[in-house]
N, CA, C and O atoms as a MOPAC input file, in Angstrom:
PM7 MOZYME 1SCF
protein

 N    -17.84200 1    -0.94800 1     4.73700 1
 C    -18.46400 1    -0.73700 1     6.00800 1
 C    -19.95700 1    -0.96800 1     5.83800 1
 O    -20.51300 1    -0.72700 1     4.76700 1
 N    -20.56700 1    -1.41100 1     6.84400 1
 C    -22.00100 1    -2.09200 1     6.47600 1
 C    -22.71700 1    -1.68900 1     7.85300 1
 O    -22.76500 1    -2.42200 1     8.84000 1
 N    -23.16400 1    -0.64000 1     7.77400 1
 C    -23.96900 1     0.15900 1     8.62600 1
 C    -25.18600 1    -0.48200 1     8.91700 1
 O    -25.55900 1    -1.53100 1     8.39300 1
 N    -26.05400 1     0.43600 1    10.11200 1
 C    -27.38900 1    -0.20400 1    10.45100 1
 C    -27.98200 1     1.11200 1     9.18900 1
 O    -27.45600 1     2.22500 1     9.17400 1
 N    -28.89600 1     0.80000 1     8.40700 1
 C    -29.69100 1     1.47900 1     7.91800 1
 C    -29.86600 1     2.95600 1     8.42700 1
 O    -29.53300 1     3.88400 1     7.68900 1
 N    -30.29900 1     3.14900 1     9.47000 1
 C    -30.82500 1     4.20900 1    10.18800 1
 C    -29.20500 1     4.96900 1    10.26700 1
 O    -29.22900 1     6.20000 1    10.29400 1
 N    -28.42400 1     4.58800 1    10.28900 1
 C    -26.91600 1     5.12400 1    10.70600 1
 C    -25.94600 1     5.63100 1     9.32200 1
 O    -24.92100 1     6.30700 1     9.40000 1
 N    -26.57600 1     5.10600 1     8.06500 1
 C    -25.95000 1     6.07100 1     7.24700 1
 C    -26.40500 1     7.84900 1     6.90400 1
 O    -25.73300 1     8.68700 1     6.30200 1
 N    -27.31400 1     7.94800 1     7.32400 1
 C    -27.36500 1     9.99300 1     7.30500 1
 C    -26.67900 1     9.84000 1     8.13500 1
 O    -25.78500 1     9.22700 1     7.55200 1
 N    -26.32200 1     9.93800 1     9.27700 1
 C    -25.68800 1     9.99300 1    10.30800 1
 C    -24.41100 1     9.67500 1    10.21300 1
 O    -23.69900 1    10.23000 1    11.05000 1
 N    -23.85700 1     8.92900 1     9.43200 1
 C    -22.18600 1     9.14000 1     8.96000 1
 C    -22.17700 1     9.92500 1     7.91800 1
 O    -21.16500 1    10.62600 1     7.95300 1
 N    -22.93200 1    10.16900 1     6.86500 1
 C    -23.00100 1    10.80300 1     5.52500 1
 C    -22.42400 1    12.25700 1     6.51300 1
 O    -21.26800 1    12.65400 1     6.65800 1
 N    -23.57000 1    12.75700 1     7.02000 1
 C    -23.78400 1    14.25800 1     7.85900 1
 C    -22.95200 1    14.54100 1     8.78300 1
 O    -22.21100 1    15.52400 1     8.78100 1
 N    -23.02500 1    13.65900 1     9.67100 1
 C    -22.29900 1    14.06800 1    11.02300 1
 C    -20.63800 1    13.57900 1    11.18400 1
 O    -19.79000 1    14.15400 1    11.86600 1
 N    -20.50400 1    12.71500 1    10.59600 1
 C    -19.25300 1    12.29100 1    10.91900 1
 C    -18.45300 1    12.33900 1     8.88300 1
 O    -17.55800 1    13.18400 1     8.90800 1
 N    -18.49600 1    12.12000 1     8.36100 1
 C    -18.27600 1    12.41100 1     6.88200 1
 C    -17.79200 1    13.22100 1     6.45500 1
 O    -16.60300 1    13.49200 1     6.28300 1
 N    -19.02400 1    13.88100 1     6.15100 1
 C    -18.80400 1    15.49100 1     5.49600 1
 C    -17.93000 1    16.48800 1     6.20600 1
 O    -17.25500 1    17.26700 1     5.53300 1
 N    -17.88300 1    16.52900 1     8.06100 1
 C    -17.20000 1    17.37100 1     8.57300 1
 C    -15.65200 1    16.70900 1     8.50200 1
 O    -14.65300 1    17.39600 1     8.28500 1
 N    -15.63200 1    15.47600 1     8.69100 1
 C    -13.91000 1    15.26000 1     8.65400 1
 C    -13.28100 1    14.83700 1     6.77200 1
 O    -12.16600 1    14.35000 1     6.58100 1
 N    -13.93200 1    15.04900 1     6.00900 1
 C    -13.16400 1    14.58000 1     4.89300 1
 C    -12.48300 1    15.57200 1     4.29500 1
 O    -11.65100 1    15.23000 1     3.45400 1
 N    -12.65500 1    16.92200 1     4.56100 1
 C    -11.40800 1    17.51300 1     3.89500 1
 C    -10.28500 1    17.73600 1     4.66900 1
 O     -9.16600 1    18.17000 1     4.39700 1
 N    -10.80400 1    17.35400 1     5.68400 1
 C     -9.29800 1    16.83400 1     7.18400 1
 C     -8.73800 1    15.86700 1     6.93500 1
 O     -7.54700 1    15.89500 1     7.24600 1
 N     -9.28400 1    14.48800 1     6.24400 1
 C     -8.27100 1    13.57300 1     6.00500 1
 C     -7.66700 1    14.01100 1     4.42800 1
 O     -6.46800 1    14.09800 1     4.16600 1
 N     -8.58900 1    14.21800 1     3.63200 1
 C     -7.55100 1    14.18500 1     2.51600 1
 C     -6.46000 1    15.55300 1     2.51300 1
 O     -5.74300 1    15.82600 1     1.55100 1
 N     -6.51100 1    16.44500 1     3.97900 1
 C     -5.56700 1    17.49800 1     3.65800 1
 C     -4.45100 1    16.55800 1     4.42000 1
 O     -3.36600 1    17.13900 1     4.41300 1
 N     -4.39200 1    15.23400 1     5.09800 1
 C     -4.01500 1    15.07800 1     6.13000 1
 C     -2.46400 1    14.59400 1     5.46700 1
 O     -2.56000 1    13.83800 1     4.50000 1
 N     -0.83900 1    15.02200 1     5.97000 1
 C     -0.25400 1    14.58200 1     5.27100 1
 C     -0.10900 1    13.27700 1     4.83200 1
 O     -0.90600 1    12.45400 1     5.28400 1
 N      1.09900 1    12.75600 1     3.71600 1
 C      0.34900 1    11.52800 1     2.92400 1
 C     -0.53800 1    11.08600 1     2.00400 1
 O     -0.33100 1    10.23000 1     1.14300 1
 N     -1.84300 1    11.88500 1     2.27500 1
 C     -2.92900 1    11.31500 1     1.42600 1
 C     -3.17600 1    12.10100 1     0.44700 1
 O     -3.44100 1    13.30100 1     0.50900 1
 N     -3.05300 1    11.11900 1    -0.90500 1
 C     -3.52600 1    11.68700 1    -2.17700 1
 C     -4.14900 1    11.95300 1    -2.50800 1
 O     -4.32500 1    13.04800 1    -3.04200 1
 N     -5.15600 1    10.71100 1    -2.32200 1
 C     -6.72900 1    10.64200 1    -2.94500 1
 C     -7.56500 1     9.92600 1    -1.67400 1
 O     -7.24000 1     9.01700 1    -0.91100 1
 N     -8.65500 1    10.65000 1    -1.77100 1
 C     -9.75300 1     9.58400 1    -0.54200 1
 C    -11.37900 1    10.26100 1    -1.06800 1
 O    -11.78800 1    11.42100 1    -1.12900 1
 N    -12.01000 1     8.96100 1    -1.38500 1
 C    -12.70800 1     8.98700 1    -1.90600 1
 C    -14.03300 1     8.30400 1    -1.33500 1
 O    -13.61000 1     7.31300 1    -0.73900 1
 N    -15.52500 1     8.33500 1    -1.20700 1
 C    -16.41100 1     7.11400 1    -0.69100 1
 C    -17.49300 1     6.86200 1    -1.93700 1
 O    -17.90100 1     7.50900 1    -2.90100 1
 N    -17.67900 1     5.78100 1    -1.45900 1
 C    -18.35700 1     5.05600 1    -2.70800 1
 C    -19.32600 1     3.99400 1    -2.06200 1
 O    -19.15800 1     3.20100 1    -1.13500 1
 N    -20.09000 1     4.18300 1    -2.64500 1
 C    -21.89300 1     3.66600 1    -1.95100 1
 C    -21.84500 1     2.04200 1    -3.06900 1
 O    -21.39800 1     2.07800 1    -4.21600 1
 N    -22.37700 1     0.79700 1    -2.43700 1
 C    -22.57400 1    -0.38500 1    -3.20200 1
 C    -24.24300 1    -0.15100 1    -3.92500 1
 O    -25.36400 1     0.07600 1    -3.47000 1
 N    -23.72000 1    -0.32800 1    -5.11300 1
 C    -25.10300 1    -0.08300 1    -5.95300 1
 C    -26.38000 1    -0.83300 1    -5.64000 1
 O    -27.45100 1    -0.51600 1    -6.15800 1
 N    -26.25200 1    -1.81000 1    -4.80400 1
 C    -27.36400 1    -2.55100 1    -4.49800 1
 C    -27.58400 1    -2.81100 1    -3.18800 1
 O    -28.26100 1    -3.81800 1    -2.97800 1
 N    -27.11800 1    -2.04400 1    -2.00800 1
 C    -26.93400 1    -2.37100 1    -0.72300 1
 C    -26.70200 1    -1.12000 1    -0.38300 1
 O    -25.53400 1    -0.86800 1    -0.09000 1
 N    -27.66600 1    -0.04000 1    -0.32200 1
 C    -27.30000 1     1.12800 1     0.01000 1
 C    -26.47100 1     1.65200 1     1.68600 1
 O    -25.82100 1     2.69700 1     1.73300 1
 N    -26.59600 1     0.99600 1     2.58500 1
 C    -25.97600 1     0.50800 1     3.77600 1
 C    -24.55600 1     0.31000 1     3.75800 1
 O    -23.86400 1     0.32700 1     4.77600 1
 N    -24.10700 1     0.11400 1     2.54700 1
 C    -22.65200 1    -0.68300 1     2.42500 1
 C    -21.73600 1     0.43100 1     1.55500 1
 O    -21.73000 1     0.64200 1     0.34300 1
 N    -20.87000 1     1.14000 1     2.77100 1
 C    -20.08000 1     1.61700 1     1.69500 1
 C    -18.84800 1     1.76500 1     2.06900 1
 O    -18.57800 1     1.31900 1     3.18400 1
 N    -18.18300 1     2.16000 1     1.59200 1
 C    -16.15600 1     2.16500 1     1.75300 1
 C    -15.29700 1     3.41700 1     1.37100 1
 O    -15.69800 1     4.14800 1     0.46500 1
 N    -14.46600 1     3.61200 1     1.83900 1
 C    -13.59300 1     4.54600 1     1.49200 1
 C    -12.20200 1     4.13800 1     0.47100 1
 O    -11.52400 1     3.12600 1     0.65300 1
 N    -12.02600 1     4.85600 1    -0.30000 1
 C    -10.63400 1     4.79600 1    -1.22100 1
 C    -10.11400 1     5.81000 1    -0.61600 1
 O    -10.59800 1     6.91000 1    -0.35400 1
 N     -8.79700 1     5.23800 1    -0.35300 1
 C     -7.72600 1     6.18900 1    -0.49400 1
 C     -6.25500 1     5.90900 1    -1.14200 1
 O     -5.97200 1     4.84900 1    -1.70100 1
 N     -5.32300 1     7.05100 1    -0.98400 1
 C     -4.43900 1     6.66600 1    -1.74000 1
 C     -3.49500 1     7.42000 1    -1.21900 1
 O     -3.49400 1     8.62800 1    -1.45300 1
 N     -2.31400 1     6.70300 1    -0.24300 1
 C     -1.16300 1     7.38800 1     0.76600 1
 C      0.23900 1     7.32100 1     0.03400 1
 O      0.72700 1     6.30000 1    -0.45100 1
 N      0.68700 1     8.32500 1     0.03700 1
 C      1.87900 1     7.94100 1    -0.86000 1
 C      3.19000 1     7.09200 1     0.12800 1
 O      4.34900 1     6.83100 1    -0.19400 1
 N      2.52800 1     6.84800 1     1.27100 1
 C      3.62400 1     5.60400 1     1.72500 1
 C      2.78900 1     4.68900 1     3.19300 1
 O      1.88100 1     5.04500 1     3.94500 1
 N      3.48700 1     3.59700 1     3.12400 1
 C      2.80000 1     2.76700 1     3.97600 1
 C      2.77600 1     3.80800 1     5.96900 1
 O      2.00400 1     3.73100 1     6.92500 1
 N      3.95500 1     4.57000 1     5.72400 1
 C      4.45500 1     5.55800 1     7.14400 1
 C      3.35600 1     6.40200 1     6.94400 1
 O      2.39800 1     6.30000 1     7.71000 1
 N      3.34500 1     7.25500 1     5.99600 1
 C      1.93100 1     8.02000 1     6.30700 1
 C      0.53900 1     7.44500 1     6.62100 1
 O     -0.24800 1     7.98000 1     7.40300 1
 N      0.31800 1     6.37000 1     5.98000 1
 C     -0.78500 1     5.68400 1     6.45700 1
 C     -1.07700 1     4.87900 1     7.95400 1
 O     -2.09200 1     4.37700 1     8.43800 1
 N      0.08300 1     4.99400 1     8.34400 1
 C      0.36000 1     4.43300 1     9.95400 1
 C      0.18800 1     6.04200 1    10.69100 1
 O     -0.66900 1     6.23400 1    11.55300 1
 N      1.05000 1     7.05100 1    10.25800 1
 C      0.83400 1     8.10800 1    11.13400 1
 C     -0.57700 1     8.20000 1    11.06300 1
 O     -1.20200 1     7.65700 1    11.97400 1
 N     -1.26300 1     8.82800 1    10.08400 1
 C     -2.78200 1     8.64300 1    10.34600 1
 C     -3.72900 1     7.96700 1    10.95500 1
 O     -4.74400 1     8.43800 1    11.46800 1
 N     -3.33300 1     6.61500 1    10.89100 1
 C     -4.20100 1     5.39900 1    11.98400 1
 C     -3.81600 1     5.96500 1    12.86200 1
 O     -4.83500 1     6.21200 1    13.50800 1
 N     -2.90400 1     6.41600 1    13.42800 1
 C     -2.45000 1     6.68200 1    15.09200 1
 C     -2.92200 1     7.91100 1    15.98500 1
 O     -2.88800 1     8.06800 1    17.20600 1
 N     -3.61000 1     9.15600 1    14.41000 1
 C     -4.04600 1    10.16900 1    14.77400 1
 C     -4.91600 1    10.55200 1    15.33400 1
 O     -5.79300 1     9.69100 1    15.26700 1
 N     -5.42700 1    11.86000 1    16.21100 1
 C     -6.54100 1    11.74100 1    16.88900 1
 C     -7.52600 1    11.49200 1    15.60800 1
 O     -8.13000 1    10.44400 1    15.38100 1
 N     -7.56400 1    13.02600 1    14.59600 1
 C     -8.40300 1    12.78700 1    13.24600 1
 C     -9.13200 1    11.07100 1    13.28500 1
 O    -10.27600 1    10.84800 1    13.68200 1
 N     -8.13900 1     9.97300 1    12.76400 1
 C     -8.13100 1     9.09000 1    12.72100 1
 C     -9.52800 1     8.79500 1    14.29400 1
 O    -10.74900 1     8.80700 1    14.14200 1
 N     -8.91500 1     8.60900 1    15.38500 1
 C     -9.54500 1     7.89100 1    16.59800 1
 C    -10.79400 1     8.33000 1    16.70100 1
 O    -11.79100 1     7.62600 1    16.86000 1
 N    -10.74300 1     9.68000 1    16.59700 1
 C    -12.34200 1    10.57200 1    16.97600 1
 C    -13.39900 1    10.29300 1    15.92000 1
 O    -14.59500 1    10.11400 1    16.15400 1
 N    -12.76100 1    10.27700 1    14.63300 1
 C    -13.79700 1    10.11900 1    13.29300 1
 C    -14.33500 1     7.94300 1    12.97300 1
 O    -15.34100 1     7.46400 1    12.45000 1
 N    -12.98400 1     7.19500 1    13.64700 1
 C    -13.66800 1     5.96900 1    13.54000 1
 C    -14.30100 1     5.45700 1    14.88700 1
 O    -14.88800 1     4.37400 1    14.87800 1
 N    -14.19800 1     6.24900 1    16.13400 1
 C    -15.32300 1     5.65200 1    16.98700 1
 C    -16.30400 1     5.85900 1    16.67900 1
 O    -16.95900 1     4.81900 1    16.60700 1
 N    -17.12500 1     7.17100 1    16.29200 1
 C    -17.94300 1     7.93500 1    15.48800 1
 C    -18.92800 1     7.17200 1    14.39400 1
 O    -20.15700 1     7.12500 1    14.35500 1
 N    -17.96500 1     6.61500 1    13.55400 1
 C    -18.06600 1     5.40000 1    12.56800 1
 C    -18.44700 1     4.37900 1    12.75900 1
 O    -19.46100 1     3.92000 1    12.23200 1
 N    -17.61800 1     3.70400 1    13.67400 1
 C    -17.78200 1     2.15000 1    14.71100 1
 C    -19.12900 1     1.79700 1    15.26300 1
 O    -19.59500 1     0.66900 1    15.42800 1
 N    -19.93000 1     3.51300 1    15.64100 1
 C    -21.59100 1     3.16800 1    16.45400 1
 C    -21.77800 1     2.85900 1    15.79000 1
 O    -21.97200 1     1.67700 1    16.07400 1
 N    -22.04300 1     3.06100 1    14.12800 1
 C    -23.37000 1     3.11700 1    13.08000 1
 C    -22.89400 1     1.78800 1    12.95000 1
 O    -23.93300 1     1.41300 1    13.49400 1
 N    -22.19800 1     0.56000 1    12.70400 1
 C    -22.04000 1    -0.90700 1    12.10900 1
 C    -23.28700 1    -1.70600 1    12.61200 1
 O    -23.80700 1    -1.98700 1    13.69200 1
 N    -23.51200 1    -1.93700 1    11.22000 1
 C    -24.60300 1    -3.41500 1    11.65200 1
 C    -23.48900 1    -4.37200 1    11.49100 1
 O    -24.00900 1    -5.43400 1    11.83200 1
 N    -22.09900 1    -4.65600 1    11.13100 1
 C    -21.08900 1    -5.89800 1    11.05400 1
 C    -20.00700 1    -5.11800 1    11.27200 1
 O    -19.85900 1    -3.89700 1    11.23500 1
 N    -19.35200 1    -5.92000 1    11.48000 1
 C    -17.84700 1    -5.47800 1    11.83300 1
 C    -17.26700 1    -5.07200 1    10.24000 1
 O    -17.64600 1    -5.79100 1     9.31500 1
 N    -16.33900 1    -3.90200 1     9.94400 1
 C    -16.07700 1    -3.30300 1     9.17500 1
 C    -14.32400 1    -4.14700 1     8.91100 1
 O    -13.65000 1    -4.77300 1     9.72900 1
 N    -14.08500 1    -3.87700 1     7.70100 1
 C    -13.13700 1    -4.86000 1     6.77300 1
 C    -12.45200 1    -3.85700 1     6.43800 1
 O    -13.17000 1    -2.92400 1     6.07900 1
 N    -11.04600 1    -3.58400 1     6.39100 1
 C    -10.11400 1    -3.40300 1     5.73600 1
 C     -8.61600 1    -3.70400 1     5.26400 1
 O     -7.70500 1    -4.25700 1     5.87900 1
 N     -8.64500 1    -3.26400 1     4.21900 1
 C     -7.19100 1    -3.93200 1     3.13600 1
 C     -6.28500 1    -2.92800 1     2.71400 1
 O     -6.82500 1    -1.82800 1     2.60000 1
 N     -5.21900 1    -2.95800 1     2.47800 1
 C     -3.98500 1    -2.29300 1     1.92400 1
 C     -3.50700 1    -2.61900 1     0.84400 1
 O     -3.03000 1    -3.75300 1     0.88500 1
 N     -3.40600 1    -2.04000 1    -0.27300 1
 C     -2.88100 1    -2.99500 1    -1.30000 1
 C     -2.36900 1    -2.11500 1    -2.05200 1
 O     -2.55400 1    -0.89900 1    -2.10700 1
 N     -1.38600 1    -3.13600 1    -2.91700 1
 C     -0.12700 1    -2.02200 1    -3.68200 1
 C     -0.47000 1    -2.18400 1    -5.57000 1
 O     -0.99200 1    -3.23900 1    -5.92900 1
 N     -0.19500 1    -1.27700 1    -6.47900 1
 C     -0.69600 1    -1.26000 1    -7.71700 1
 C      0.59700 1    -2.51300 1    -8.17100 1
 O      1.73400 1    -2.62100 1    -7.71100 1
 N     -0.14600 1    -3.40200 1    -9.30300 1
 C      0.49900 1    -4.24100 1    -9.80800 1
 C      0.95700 1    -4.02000 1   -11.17400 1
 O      1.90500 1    -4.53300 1   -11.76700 1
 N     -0.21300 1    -2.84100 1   -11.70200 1
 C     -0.10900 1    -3.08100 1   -12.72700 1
 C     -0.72900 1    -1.51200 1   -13.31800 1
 O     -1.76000 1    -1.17500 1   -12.73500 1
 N     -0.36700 1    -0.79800 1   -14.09800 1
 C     -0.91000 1     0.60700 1   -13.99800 1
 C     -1.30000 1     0.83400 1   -15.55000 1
 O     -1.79700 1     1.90000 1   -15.91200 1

């Protein structure tokens, strides 16, 4: 996710910190994690880790889900990217 500058306190604080122990209690999710790009402080992403592709759909569908990524959606300086992907190799 690649925020306007001015808009990461403002997800860090306001939208972040209050919903992340709501998603990772949320059923499904294992692990969810955020992680800042070492050279683009603006740019950062979430890990997570659903133990099935159904839980990760119930969640997209959730309010949790709707209320915390409109929230999210103001702060973009670009349109935000995401992927699903399965372990190949452990």
């Amino acid at each position: 996710m690649t925020f306007r500058p001015e808009g990461v306190s403002t997800f860090l604080n306001d939208v972040f910190e209050p919903s992340k122990s709501r998603i990772r209690a949320f059923p499904g999710c294992m692990h969810m994690e955020l992680l800042r790009h070492t050279e683009q402080s603006n740019v950062l992403c979430t890990f997570s880790i659903w133990d099935s592709e159904a839980a990760l759909d119930v969640y997209r569908h959730s309010e949790l889900f709707r209320d915390t990524w409109a929230k999210t959606k103001a702060l973009f300086a670009e349109k935000a990217e995401a992927w699903s992907m399965e372990v190949i190799d452990e």
